[in-house]
C-alpha positions in Angstrom: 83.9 113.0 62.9 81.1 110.2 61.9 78.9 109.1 64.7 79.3 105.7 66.5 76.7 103.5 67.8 77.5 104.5 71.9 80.2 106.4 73.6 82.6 104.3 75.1 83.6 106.9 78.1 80.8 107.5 80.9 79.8 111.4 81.3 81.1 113.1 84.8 77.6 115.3 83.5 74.9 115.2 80.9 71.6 117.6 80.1 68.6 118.1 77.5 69.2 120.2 75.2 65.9 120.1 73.6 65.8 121.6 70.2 68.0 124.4 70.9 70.3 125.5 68.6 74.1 126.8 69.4 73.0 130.4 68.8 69.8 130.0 70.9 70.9 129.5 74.2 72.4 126.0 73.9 76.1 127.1 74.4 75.4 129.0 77.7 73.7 125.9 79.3 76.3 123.7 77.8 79.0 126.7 79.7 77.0 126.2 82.4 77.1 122.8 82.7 80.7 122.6 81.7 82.4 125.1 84.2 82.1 123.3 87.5 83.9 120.2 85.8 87.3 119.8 86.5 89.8 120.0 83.5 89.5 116.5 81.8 86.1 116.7 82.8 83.4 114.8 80.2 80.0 116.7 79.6 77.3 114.6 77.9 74.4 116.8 76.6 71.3 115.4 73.7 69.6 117.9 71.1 67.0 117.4 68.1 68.5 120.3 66.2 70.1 119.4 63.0 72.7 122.4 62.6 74.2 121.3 66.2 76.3 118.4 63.8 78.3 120.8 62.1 78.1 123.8 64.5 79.3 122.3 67.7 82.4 120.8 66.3 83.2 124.2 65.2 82.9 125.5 68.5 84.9 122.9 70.2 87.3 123.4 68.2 87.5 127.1 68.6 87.4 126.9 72.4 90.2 124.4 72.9 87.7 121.5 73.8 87.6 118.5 72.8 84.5 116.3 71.0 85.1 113.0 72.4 82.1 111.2 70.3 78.8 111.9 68.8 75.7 109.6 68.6 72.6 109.7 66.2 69.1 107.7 66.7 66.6 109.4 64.9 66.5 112.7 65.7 68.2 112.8 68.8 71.8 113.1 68.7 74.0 112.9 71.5 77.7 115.0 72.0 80.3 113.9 74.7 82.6 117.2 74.9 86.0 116.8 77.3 86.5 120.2 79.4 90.1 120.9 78.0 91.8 117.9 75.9 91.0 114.3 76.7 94.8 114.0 77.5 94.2 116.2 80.9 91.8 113.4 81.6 94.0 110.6 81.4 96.7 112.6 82.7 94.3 113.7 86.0 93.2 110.0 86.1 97.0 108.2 86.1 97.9 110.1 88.8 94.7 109.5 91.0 96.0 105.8 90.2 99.7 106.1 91.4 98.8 108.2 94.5 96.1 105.6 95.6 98.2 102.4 94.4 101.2 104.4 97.0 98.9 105.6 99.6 100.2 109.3 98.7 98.2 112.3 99.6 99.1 115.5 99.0 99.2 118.0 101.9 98.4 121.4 101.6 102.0 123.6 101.9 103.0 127.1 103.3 105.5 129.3 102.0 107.0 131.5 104.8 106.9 135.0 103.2 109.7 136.4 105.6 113.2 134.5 106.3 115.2 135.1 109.4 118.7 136.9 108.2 121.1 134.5 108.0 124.7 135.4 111.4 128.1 136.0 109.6 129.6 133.0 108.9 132.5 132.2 111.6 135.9 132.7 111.1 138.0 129.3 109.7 141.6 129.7 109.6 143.8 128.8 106.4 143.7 125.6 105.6 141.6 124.2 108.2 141.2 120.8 108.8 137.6 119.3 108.2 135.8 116.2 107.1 133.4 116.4 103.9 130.5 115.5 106.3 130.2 112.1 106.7 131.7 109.7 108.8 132.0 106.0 108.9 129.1 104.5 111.1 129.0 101.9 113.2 127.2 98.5 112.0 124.4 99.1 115.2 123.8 102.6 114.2 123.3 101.3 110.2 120.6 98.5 111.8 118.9 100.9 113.6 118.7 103.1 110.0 116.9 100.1 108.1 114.8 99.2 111.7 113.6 103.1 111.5 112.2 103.4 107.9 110.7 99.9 108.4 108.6 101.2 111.3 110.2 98.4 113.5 112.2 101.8 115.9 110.4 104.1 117.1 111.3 107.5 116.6 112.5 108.0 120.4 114.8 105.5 120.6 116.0 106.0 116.7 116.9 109.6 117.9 118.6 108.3 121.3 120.6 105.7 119.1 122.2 108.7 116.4 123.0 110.8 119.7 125.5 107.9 120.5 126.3 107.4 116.9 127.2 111.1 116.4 129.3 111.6 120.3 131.1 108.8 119.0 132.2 110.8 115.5 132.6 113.8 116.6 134.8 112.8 119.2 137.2 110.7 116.7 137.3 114.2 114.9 138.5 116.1 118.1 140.5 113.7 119.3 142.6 113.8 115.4 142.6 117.7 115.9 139.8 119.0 113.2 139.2 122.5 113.2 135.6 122.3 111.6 133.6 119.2 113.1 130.9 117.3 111.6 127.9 115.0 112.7 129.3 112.5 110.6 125.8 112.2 108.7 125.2 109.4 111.0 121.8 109.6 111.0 121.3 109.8 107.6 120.3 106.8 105.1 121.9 108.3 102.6 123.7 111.8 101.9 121.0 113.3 99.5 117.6 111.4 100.0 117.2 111.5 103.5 115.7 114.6 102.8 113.2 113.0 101.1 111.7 111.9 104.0 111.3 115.3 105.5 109.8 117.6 102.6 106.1 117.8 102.2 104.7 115.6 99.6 107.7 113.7 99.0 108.4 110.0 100.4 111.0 107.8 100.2 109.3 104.7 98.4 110.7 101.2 97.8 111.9 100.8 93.8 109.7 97.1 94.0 106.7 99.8 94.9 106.9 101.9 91.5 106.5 98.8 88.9 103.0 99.3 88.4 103.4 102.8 87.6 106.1 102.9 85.4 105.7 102.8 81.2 108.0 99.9 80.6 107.9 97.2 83.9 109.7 94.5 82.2 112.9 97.2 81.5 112.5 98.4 84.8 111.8 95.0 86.6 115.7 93.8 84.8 117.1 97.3 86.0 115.9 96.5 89.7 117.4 92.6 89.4 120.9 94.2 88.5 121.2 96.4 91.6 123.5 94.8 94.0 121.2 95.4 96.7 117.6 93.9 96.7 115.2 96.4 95.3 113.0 95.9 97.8 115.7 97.4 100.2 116.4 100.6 98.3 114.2 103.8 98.6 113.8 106.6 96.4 112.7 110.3 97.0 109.5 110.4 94.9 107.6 113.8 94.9 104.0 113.8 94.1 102.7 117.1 95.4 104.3 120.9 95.5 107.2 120.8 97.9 107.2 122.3 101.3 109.0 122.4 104.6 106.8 122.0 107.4 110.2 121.3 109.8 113.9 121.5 109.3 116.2 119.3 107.4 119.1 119.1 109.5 118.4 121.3 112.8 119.1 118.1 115.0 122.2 117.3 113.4 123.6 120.5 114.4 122.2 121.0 117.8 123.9 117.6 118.9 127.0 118.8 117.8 126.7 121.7 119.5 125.8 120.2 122.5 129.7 118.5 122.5 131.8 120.8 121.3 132.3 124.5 120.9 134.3 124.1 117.5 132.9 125.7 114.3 130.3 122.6 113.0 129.9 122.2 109.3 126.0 121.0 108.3 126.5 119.6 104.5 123.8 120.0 102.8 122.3 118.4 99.1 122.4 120.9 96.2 119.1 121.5 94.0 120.8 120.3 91.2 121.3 116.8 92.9 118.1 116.6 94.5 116.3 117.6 91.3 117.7 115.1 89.5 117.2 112.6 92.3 113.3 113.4 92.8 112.1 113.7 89.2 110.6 110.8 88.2 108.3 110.4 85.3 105.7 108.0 86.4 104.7 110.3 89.3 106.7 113.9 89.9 105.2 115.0 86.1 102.1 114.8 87.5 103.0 117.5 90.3 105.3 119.3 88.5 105.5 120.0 84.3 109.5 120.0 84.0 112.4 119.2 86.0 112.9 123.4 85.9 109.5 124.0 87.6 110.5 121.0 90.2 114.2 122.8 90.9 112.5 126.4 91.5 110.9 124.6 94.8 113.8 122.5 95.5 115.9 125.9 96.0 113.0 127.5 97.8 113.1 124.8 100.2 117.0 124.5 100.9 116.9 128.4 101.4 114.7 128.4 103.7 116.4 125.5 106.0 119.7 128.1 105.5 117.9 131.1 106.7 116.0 129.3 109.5 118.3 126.6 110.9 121.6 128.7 110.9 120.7 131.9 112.1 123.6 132.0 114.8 127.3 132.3 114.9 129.7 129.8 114.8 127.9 127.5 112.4 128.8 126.8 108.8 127.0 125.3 106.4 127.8 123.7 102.6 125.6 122.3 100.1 127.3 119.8 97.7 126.2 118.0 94.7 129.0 114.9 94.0 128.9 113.1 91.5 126.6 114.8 89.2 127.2 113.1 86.1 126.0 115.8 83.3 124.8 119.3 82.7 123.9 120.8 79.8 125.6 123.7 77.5 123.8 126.0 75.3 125.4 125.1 72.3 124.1 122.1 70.7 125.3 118.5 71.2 127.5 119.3 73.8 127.6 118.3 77.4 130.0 118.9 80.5 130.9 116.8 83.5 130.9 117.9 86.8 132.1 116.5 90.3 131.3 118.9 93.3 129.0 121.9 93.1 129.8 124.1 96.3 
C-alpha cells in the first residue's frame, strides 16, 4: 500500500508512538489502544521508526485487521488500522442509520429458561366442523383496525370494539352448529403480521418508510406504485433487534372466546417458516440477524413459548399454519417444491 497525502476517514482513537518499533512495545500500546474500540472501530497512531512501513502491514494482516491508510511527512508517518475489516464499520454504521432514520431501538430481551407443560389437547370428534380461523369482519371493526395502528384509537376502546367484533363471530359459528369455534381473527390486521407488532424489536413499518434504506429506491419506489393499495397504507414486520416476547401473542383472543362459549376454541397461529420469510428483510433484519436460518431459530423460540404459556389448560386447541408459502428448497440442486399449508 503507497501512502496518500491525508486519511480520508476520522480516527474513533489516535496515540504517539514515538520511535518505537513493532517489537519494542509499540504493538501492546497499539492492543491497548485498540481493544476498547468497537469492531469497525478506526485507531489512528504516528511513529518515526522506519521498519514500522513494512512491519505493521504484516501484522495487520496476520491479525485479521485492516490498514485503512498510511501517511508520510518527513519522518513521521501516520497508520489508520480498522479493529476487524472496514466492512464491520460500514455495516455497524448503516444500521445506526436505518434505526435512527425509523426511530427503532432495540430493547434488551429475556428468554424464559422454564416453559409451563403444555394440558392434553381436548377431545374433537370425527370430522368436526370448524372454521380455518378467520372470519369475515364487519366494515366498523376494519376502521377501527387502520384508526388503531394510526394512533387515532386508543388501546381501550380498540379492545372494547374487537370484543363486539369477535361476540358477533362466534355467535354466527354457534348459531351454524361448529364444533370447534374461532375468534374470527377479528382483531387482527392481517393473519401473519399482526404479530409483528407484539415481538420485541420488531414493528410493523409503512413500505413508503423503508425507501431510504433499501439498495435500489427507484425498483422499489415502481414495486410500491403497483400495489393495489397505497403504500403508505401497508405495513410490514421489520425486525431490527434479537426477537423476544415480553407478552402473548394471542392470550386475548382466546380468553374472549372463552368467555362465550364453552366449545373447544381453535387459536391459529403463523408458522416460522411464514413469519421468517415475512420479517427478513435485507436493508434492516441482516443487520440483527446473519441469515434467514439464525432469524427462524428465534422465530420458533418465540411461537413455542406463546404454546407453552398461553394454552396451558384444557379444552383449548391451537394450529399454526403457513398458507400460501410459495417455495422451499430441496437438497438436490436446481430443484424447488411448492407448498400450500404447513400444519
Amino acid at each position: 500500500m503507497e501512502p496518500v497525502e491525508r486519511h480520508v476517514l476520522e480516527p474513533d482513537a489516535s496515540f504517539d508512538g514515538g520511535d518505537l518499533d513493532c517489537g519494542n512495545g509499540l504493538l501492546l500500546l497499539i492492543r491497548q489502544h485498540m481493544d476498547p474500540l468497537e469492531r469497525g472501530g478506526l485507531l489512528e497512531f504516528r511513529s518515526t521508526e522506519i521498519s514500522v512501513e513494512a512491519d505493521f502491514p504484516a501484522w495487520c494482516r496476520m491479525t485479521g485487521n485492516e490498514l485503512v491508510s498510511w501517511t508520510k511527512h518527513g519522518k513521521e508517518r501516520s497508520f489508520l488500522v480498522c479493529k476487524g475489516a472496514l466492512a464491520d464499520r460500514r455495516e455497524h454504521q448503516a444500521l445506526a442509520r436505518s434505526h435512527t432514520a425509523l426511530g427503532l431501538e432495540v430493547v434488551p430481551v429475556t428468554i424464559p429458561s422454564t416453559l409451563p407443560a403444555p394440558a392434553p389437547a381436548p377431545h374433537i370428534p370425527a370430522l368436526a366442523v370448524m372454521g380455518v380461523g378467520s372470519w369475515p369482519r364487519p366494515r366498523w371493526m376494519l376502521q377501527a383496525i387502520h384508526d388503531h395502528i394510526e394512533g387515532r384509537l386508543s388501546d381501550a376502546d380498540f379492545r372494547a370494539t374487537a370484543d363486539d367484533a369477535t361476540r358477533l363471530a362466534v355467535q354466527s359459528q354457534l348459531r351454524a352448529g361448529v364444533d370447534v369455534v374461532t375468534d374470527g381473527e377479528q382483531r387482527r390486521d392481517n393473519y401473519a403480521s399482526f404479530v409483528g407488532g407484539r415481538l420485541d424489536n420488531c414493528r410493523l413499518i409503512p413500505l413508503t418508510d423503508l425507501l431510504p434504506l433499501v439498495d435500489h429506491p427507484e425498483e422499489f419506489e415502481r414495486e410500491m406504485q403497483s400495489l393495489d393499495v397505497p403504500a403508505a397504507e401497508v405495513r410490514h414486520p421489520a425486525v431490527f433487534g434479537p426477537l423476544g416476547r415480553r407478552e402473548p401473542l394471542a392470550r386475548e383472543e382466546l380468553e374472549i372466546v372463552r368467555a362465550i362459549t364453552d366449545r373447544p376454541v381453535k387459536i391459529a397461529l403463523p408458522g416460522p417458516y411464514l413469519l421468517t420469510r415475512m420479517m427478513w428483510m435485507e436493508c434492516i433484519t441482516d443487520r440483527a440477524y446473519r441469515s434467514r436460518e439464525h432469524l427462524a431459530g428465534d422465530v420458533v423460540r418465540v411461537l413455542r413459548e406463546e404454546i407453552h404459556d398461553s394454552w396451558p389448560r384444557a379444552s383449548r386447541w391451537s394450529s399454526s399454519t403457513s398458507p400460501c408459502s410459495p417455495r422451499w428448497c430441496s437438497p438436490a440442486p436446481r430443484t424447488r417444491a411448492a407448498s400450500c399449508a404447513v400444519r
